[in-house]
N, C-alpha and C positions, 0 to 999 in steps of 0.2 A: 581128540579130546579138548574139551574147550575150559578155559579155566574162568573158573566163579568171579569175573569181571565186577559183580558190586564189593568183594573183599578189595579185591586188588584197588578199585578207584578209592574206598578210604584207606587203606594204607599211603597212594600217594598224597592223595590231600591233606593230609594230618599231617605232613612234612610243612606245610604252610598254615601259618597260625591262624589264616582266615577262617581254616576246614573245622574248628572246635567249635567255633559262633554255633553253628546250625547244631551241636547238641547239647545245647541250652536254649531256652525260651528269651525273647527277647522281653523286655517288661516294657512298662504304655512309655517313659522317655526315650529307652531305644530305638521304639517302632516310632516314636516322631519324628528322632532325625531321619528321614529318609523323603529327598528333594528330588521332584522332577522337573523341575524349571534348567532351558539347558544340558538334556541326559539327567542321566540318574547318577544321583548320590547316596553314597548310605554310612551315614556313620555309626559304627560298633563301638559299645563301650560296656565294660561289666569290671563289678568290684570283686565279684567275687571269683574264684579260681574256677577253669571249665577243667570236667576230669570224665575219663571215661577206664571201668575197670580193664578194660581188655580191649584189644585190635588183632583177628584173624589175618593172615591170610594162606589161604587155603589153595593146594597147587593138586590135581591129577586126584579128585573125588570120584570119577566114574557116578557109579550108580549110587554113595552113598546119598542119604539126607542133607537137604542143605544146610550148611556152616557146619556139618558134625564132622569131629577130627579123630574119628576111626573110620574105620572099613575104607570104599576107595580103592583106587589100582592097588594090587597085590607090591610091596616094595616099593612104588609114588609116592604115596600119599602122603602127604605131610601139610601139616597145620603149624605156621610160621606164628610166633605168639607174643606181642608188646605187650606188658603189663604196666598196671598203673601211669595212665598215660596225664600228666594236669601239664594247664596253661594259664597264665597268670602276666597279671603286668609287674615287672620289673621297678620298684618301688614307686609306681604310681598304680592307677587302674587300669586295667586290659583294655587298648584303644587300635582302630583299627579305621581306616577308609576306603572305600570300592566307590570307583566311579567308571562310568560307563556312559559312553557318547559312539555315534552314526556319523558320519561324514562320505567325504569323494576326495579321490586326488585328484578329480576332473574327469576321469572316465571310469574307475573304478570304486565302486562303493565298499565304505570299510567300515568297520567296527576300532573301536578304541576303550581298551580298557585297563585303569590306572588305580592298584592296590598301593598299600602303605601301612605301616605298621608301626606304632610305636614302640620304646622298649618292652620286651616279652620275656618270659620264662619259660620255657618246655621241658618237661623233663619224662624220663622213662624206669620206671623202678626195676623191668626185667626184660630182657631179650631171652628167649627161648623158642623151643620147637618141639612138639608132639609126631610121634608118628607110628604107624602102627608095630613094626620092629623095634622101639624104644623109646615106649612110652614113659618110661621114668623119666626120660628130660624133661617131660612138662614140668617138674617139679626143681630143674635145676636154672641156671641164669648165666648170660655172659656178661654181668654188670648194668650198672646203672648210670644213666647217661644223660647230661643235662646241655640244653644249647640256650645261652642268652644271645638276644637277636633285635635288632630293626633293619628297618629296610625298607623297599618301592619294586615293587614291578610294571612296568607298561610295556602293553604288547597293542600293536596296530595291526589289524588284518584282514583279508574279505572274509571275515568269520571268527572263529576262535582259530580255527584251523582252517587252512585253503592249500590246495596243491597249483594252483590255477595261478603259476607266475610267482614271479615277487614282488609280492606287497606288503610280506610282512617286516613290521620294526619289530624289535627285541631289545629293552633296556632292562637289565636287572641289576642289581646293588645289596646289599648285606654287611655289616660290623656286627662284630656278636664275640662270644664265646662260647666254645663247645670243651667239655669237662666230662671225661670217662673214671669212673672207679669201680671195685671190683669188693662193696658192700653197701655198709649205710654213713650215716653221716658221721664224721671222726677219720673214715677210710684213707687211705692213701691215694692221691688223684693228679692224673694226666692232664693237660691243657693243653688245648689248641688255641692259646690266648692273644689277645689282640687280633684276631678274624677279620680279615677283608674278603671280598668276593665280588668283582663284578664281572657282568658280561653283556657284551652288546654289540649286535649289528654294526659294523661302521663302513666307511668308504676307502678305509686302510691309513697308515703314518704319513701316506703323502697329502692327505684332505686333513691331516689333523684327529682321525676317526670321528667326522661328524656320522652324524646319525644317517643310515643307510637302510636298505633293503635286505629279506633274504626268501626263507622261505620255512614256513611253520606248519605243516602239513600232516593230515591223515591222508594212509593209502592202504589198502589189502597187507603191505607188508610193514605196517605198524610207522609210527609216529617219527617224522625226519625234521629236522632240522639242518637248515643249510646255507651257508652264506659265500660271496665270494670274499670279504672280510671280517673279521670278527676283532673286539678288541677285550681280554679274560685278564683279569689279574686276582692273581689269588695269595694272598701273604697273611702272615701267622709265626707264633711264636710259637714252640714246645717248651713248656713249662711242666715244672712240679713241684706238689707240696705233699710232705710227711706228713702232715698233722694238722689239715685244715678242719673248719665247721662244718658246713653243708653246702656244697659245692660253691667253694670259697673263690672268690677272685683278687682277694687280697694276701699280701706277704707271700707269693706265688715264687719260688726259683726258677731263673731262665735258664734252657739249655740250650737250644740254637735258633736264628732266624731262618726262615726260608723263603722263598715268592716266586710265582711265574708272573710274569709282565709285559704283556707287547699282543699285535696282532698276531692271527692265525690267516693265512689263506685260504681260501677253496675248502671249507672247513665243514663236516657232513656227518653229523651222529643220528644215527639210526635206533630205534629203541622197537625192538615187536619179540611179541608173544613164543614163548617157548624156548621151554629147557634145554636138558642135555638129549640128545639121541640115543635109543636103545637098542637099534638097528645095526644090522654087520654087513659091511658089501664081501663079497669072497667066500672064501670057504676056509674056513678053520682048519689049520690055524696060521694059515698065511693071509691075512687078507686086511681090509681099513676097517674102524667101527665110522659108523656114518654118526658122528657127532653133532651133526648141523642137521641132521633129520631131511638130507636131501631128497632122498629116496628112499627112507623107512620115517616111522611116525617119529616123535619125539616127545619128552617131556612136557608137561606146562612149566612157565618160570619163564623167566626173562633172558633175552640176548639181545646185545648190545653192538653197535657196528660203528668204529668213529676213526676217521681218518682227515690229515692238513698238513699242510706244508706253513713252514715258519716264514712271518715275516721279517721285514730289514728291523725293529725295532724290539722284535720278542728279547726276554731274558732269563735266563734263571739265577737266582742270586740265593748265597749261603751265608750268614755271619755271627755275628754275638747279637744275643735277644737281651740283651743288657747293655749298661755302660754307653760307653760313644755309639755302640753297632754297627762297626766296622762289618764293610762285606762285600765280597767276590760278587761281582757280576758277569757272568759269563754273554755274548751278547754278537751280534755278527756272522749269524747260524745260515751255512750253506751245505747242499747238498755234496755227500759225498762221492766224486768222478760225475759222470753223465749220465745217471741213471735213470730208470723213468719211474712214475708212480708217484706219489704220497713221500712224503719224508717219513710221515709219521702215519702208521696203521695200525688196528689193534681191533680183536671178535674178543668180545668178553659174556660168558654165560653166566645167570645166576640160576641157584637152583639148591632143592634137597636133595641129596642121595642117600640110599641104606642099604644093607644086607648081602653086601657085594656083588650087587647087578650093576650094568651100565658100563663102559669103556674102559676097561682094565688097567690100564697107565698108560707112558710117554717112553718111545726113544729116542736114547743119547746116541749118537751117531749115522750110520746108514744112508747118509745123501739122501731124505725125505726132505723137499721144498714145502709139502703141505699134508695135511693129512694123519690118521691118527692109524698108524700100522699099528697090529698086535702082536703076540711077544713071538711067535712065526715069522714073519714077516720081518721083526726086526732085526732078528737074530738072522736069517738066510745073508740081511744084506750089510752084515757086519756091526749092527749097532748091538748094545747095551740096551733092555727092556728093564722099567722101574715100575711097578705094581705102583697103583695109588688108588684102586679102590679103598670106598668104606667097608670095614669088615665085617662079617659074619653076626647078626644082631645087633648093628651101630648102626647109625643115620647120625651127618652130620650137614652143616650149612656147608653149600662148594659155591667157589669161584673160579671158572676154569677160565682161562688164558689160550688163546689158538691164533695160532699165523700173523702174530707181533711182529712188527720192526720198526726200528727206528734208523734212518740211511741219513743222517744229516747231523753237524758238529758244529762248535763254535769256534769262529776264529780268533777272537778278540774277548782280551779279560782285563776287568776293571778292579782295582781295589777302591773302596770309598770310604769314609771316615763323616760320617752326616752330621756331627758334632761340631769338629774342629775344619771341615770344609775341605779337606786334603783329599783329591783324586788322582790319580795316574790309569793310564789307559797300556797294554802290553798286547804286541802282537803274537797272542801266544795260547795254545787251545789245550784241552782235555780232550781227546778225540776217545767217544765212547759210544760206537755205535752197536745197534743189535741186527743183527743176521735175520735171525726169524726165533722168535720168541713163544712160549709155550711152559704153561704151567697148570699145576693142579693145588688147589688150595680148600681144606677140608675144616672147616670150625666145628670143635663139641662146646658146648657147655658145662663144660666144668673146669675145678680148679685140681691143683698138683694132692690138696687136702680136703676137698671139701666140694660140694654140690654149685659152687660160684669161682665163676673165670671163665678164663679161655685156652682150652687147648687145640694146640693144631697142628695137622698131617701136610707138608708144604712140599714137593715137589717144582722147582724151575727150572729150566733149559733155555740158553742163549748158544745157538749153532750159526756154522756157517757151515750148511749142508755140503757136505761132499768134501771138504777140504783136507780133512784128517786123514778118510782113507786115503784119500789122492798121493799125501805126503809123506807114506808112509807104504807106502806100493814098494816091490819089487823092480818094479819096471820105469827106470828114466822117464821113459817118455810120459808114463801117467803122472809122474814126481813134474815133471815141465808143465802140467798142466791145471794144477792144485790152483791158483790164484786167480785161475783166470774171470772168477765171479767176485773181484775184491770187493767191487761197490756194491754188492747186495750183503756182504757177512759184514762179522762184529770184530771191532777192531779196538783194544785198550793204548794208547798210542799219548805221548807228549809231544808239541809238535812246534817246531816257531813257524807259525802260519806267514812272516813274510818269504822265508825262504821254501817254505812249504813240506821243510823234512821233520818227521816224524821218527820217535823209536818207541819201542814197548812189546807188546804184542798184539799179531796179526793175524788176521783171519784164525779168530777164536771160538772156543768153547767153553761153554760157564754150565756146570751142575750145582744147583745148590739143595740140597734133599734134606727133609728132618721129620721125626715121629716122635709124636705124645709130646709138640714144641708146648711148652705153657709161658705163658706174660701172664705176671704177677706185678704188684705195685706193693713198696713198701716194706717189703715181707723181709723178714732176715734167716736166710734160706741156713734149714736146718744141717743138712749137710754140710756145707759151706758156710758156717760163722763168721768168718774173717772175712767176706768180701761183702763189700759197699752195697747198703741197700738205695735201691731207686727203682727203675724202672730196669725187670731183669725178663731174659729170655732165658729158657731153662729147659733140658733134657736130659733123662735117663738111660733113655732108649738108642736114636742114632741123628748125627750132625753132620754132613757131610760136605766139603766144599772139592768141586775140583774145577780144575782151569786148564787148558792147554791149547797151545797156539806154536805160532811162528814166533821167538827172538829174535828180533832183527830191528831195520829201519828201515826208510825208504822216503819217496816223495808221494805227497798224498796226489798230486796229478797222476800218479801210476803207480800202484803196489801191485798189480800183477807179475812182474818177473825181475825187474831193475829194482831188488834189495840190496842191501847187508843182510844176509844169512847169519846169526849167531847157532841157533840151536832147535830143536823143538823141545818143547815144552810142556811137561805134562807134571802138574802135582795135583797130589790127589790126598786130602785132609778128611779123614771119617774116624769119629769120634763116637764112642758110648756114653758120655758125660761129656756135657755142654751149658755152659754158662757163659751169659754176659750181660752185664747193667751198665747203664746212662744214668750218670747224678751230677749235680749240681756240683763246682768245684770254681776253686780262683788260683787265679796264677798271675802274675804282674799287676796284684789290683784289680784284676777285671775278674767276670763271673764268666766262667767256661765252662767247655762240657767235658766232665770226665768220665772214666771208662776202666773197668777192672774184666777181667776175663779168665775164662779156664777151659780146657778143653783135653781129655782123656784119650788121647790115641788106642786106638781098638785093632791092633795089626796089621790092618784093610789101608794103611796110609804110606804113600810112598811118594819120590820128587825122581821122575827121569829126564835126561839130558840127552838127547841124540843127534849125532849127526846128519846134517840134512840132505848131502849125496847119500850117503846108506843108511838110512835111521835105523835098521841094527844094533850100528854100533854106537852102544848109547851109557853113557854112565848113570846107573840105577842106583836108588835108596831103597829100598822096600822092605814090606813088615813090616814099617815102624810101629811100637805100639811105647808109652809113657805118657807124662804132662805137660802140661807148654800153659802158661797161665800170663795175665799183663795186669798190675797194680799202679795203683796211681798215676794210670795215666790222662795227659789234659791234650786238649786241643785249642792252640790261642791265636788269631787271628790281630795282625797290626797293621796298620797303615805306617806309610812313608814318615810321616811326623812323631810318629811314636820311637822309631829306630835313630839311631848316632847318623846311622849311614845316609838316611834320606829314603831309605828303599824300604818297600811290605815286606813282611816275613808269614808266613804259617809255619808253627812250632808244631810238630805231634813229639809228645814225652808221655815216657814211662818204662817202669821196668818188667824188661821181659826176662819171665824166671822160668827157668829147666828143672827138666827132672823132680828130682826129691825137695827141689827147692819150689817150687811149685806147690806150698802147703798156704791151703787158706781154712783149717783147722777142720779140713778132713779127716774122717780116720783110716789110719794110716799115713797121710800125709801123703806129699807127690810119689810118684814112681818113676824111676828112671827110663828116658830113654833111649832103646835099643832097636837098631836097625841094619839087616842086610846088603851090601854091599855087593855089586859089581859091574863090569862094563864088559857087554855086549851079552855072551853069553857064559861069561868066567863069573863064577863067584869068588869074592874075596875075604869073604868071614861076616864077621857082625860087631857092630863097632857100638859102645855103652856110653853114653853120658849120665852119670849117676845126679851129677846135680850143678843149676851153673845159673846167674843172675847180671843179665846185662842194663846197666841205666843209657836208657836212650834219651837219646834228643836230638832229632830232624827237623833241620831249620830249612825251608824252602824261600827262598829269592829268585825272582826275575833283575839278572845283572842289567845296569844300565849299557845302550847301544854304544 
C-alpha cells in the first residue's frame, strides 16, 4: 500500500515558511525581484498573511477517492487534519530569500542552495484526526500552536539528494518561539521560549567544526542522512503564562532551562515510509507481532531510524530560565565498559491506530533483547504483559518506541553562573543509562471536560533483559550470572568518576504506565481545588511507576560481579488518582520551578526488599492502598558565589503530606495509609498511618577534594 505522497510532501513543506509562498499568487513586484545573473535569486515578500483552511494527511486509503477521509483499509485509514493554517511576518512583512547556484569541488558537480527567512509567524488553530471508527474527532482539537521563527538554510550537494559519496554540506539555524495552548486567545499557554536550533556537518571539536561533508540521500529505503560529524544545539526555555493575549511573548514566567550542545559522531537518521506492522510471526498465542513489517505488509506512516555516539565536547545542561541562570552542565560523555555499537540508538514509529487492531502491547520482564512478544509468549517466559492497544471504536495518534538504548554517561559536571562568571568543574557523574528502551504512546483529542486537549494512553519500559529473573532464580549459579550483560542494561548510579565508584541502582527496570493521562494548562482542577494551577498532568483512571534493580555499588570498570550487594529492589507505585503541576514559584529571590502533587494508592502498590543470596527472603510492604501528596515544593539551583561556603548546592523542598493529611480540598479529604507487612513468607499484620506531614529540604553539594 502506498501512501498519497502529494499529502504527505505538503505537510512537510509547510513545516518551512517558504512552502505557503506557492499558495498565493505572487503580484508584478514580486515576480521582479527574481535575478539570474550568478544563479538564481528570488526574493519573496507579501504584506498580507498566507493562509490555507485545511492540510490532509492521509495514511492506508486503498481503494478510496483521492484526498477523501472515509472508506480506506478497513481500521487504517485515517486523515491526519491541521486546521487554519496562516503565515505572516512577525511585525514587518512576510520576507523570504532562495537562492540557488551550480558549481564543482573540481571533480564533482554540485548544486547549492541558500534559503533565509525573515521574522515569521506560523500558527495552527487545530490538530486533529478523522477516521473511519471515529469520526467524531474531526470535530475535536489538541490545541492550537503558534511558532515565531527566522532562520537560513544551505545545503551543498550533487543534487538535492545524492547517495553517491560525500558531498553533501548541511547548515541549518533557527531562534524563534514556539507556544502551545489548549483554546483561543486569553487561554493559558506553554512556551518553548528563547528557541535555538542548529545543525551542521562539521569536521568534529578537534577542527573547531568547520564546515564538513556528509551525506543527504534518497534510496529505496527512504531519506538518510549521515555524517561522520555533526555539530546540533538545541536550547530553550519552559515558560508559562496564566493570562496572556494572543500568543503572548511578553511578561512570560520561567520554569527551567534546558540545551543539548556539542558534536555527534558517526551520526545516521533514517526517515522511510511506513507504519506500524499488522503482521504475526508464530502462532497464537506464543509468538512476535512483526512490527517493522519485515516479513508481513505494514502500515503507511512514518518510521524513523537514528543512532551516534557522543562526542568529547557534547553537553546537556539544566538550570534557571531566569535570573543569573545558573546551570549544570553535564559534559565528558563515555561509553559504558567495552561495548560495541552506537551509544545512542532509537526505531521510532509514527502512525494512526483504531479499533483494537495492530500489536497488542509490551513486556515487562522475560529476557526479550528485541522484538515485540505477545501476551503467550510473554507470560511462558516469565514477563508481565501490558495491553496498549487502542480500544474498541477509538483511534488515536501513536508514537511507538522499539529497541531504544542509550550505553553512555557523563563523567564531568559543571556548575556555571553566566552572570556573575563563577564556574567550578566536579569529577562526578549521574550515571543513567537505558538497557533497551520501548514504549507505546497513544494521543486522543480531547480534553478531561470538553472536545479540546490532550489526552493520553502512555506505556514505557527501560529493561535490562534477563537480569531480574536471573537474580531471582533458585539456583546460585544462574543468581552468578545475572550481571554478566552490565554494559548493555540501565543503570541509575552516582558515581565520583575519578575513582570510578558508583552507588544507586543496577542493572534496572523502569515501568512507567498511565490511562486517560490529560495535560491541561491553567485549569484549577475541579476535584482538587487547593492545588497550584500551571501546567498539570492528570488521571482518574491509572499511574503507575515501578523501578527495581540491584542496591548496591560498585566500580563502573566492572559491575559484573565485584559489588556491594545491599538489596533487590523492587517498588511498585500504581495509583487510581494522579496529579501533578509545574508553576512558576521563587525562593531566595530567584524564579524557580515549583511542583505540588498527589497520588491515590489503589492497593496494587507495594516496596520489597530482598536478600540477594536467597531473594526469598525479602521484607514486603504490600497492598498499599492511601494518599501521598507534595505542596510547595521548589527546585533552586546556586552556584559557588551564591553560598557562605564557596560550594553549589541544589535544594529540592517541600512538603511531603500522608494520609488524611494529604487533603487538597477533595472530597473526603486524604485517606489513610494502610499496608501489609511481612518477610519472606510470614505475614506480620497491616500497619495504618492515618495522617503524617514531613517538610523537606535536600540540599546536594559536591564537598571540596
Amino acid at each position: 500500500m502506498a501512501s498519497d505522497n502529494r499529502h504527505l510532501l505538503m505537510l512537510a513543506l509547510m513545516s518551512l515558511p517558504i512552502a505557503a509562498i506557492a499558495m498565493t499568487p505572487l503580484d508584478d513586484s514580486g515576480l521582479a525581484d527574481i535575478r539570474g545573473q550568478d544563479g538564481l535569486t528570488v526574493n519573496l515578500e507579501s504584506t498580507d498573511a498566507l493562509q490555507a483552511q485545511q492540510l490532509n494527511w492521509i495514511t492506508d486509503s486503498g481503494n478510496a477517492p483521492a484526498g477523501a477521509c472515509s472508506g480506506g483499509v478497513t481500521d487504517q485509514h485515517a486523515c491526519t487534519q491541521l486546521n487554519g493554517l496562516t503565515l505572516q511576518g512577525d511585525g514587518n512583512p512576510l520576507r523570504a530569500q532562495l537562492q540557488l547556484d551550480v558549481g564543482s569541488d573540481g571533480t564533482v558537480p554540485l548544486l547549492a542552495l541558500q534559503y533565509d527567512w525573515q521574522p515569521s509567524l506560523f500558527t495552527l488553530d487545530g490538530i486533529t484526526l478523522q477516521t473511519g471508527t471515529n469520526p467524531a474527532y474531526a470535530g475535536h482539537s489538541l490545541g492550537q500552536v503558534a511558532l515565531y521563527s527566522q532562520g537560513n538554510l544551505a545545503l551543498v550537494n550533487q543534487g538535492i539528494f545524492s547517495r553517491n559519496g560525500q558531498h553533501a554540506n548541511l547548515d541549518f539555524s533557527m531562534t524563534g518561539d514556539w507556544i502551545y495552548r489548549q483554546g483561543g486567545a486569553g487561554s493559558a499557554e506553554m512556551s518553548i521560549g528563547n528557541l535555538m536550533i542548529q545543525n551542521r556537518f562539521s569536521n568534529g571539536p578537534a577542527g573547531g567544526h568547520a564546515p564538513a561533508t556528509g551525506i543527504i540521500g534518497i534510496d529505496s529505503n527512504g531519506l538518510l542522512l549521515e555524517a561522520d560529524h555533526t555539530y546540533t544545539a538545541l536550547e530553550f526555555d519552559l515558560m508559562y503564562k496564566a493570562a496572556p493575549t494572543n500568543f503572548d511573548r511578553t511578561g512570560r514566567q520561567p520554569l527551567i532551562y534546558g540545551a543539548w550542545i556539542g558534536g555527534l559522531k558517526d551520526a545516521s537518521v533514517r526517515v522511510s515510509a511506513g507504519g506500524i506492522g499488522y503482521g504475526y510471526d508464530g502462532t497464537v498465542p506464543s509468538g512476535n507481532w512483526d512490527y517493522a513489517g519485515i516479513n508481513t505488509p505494514r502500515s503507511e506512516g512514518l518510521n524513523i531510524q537514528a543512532q551516534w555516539d557522543f562526542d568529547t565536547d557534547f553537553q546537556l545542561r539544566l538550570g534557571h530560565a531566569d535570573g543569573d541562570r545558573t546551570r549544570i552542565e553535564m559534559g565528558n560523555w563515555r561509553r559504558l565498559g567495552n561495548g560495541a555499537g552506537p551509544m545512542f540508538a532509537m526505531d521510532a514509529i509514527v502512525d494512526v491506530l483504531q479499533n483494537n487492531t495492530g500489536p497488542a502491547g509490551l513486556c515487562f520482564g522475560g529476557g526479550f533483547t528485541s522484538g515485540q512478544p505477545d501476551s503467550g509468549l510473554c507470560s511462558s517466559a516469565g514477563g508481565v504483559f501490558h495491553p496498549t492497544r487502542v480500544g474498541l471504536g477509538d483511534s488515536a495518534f501513536a508514537v511507538l518506541l522499539r529497541n531504544g538504548h542509550l550505553h553512555a554517561y557523563s563523567e564531568q559536571l559543571t556548575v556555571t553562573n553566566p552572570t556573575s562568571g563563577w564556574s567550578d568543574n566536579y569529577d562526578w557523574g549521574l550515571v543513567l543509562t537505558l538497557g533497551k528502551l520501548d514504549a507505546d504512546f497513544l494521543v486522543y483529542p480531547q480534553g478531561p471536560s470538553s472536545n479540546l486537549g490532550l489526552r493520553a494512553d502512555a506505556t514505557l519500559m527501560v529493561q535490562s533483559p534477563g537480569f531480574w529473573e536471573a537474580a531471582n532464580s533458585s539456583d546460585p549459579l544462574v543468581r552468578a550470572t545475572a550481571s554478566a550483560n552490565w554494559q548493555n542494561n540501565s543503570h541509575f548510579l552516582f558515581a565520583d568518576t575519578t575513582s570510578q565508584v558508583a552507588v544507586g541502582l543496577l542493572n534496572n527496570d523502569l515501568l512507567w504506565e498511565a490511562r486517560d493521562l490529560y495535560l491541561t494548562l491553567g485549569e484549577t482542577d475541579p476535584a482538587f481545588p487547593a492545588l497550584s494551577s500551571g501546567i498539570m498532568l492528570q488521571t482518574d483512571a491509572l499511574s503507575r511507576y515501578q523501578v527495581r534493580g540491584l542496591l548496591g555499588a560498585g566500580s563502573l570498570n566492572d559491575l559484573s560481579g565485584s559489588t556491594v550487594n545491599v538489596a533487590l529492589w523492587d517498588l511498585n507505585l500504581s495509583a487510581d488518582q494522579f496529579r501533578f503541576v509545574l508553576y512558576p514559584a521563587n525562593a531566595d529571590g530567584l524564579a524557580v520551578l515549583g511542583f505540588d502533587g498527589y497520588m491515590n494508592l489503589d492497593g496494587n502498590a507495594y516496596l520489597s526488599l530482598a536478600e540477594v543470596s536467597s531473594p526469598s527472603s525479602a521484607f514486603r510492604l504490600s497492598d498499599v492502598s492511601g494518599s501521598i501528596g507534595w505542596r510547595n515544593g521548589k527546585v533552586l539551583l546556586k552556584s559557588g558565589d551564591q553560598n557562605s561556603d564557596g560550594l553549589a548546592s541544589l535544594t529540592i523542598a517541600n512538603e511531603l503530606l500522608l494520609g488524611q493529611s494529604a487533603d487538597f480540598g477533595q472530597s473526603g479529604g486524604g485517606t489513610p495509609l494502610v499496608g501489609q507487612v511481612s518477610f519472606g513468607d510470614q505475614q506480620y499484620g497491616r500497619i495504618a498511618m492515618p495522617g503524617g506531614t514531613w517538610h523537606s529540604e535536600i540540599i546536594a553539594k559536591v564537598p571540596p577534594p
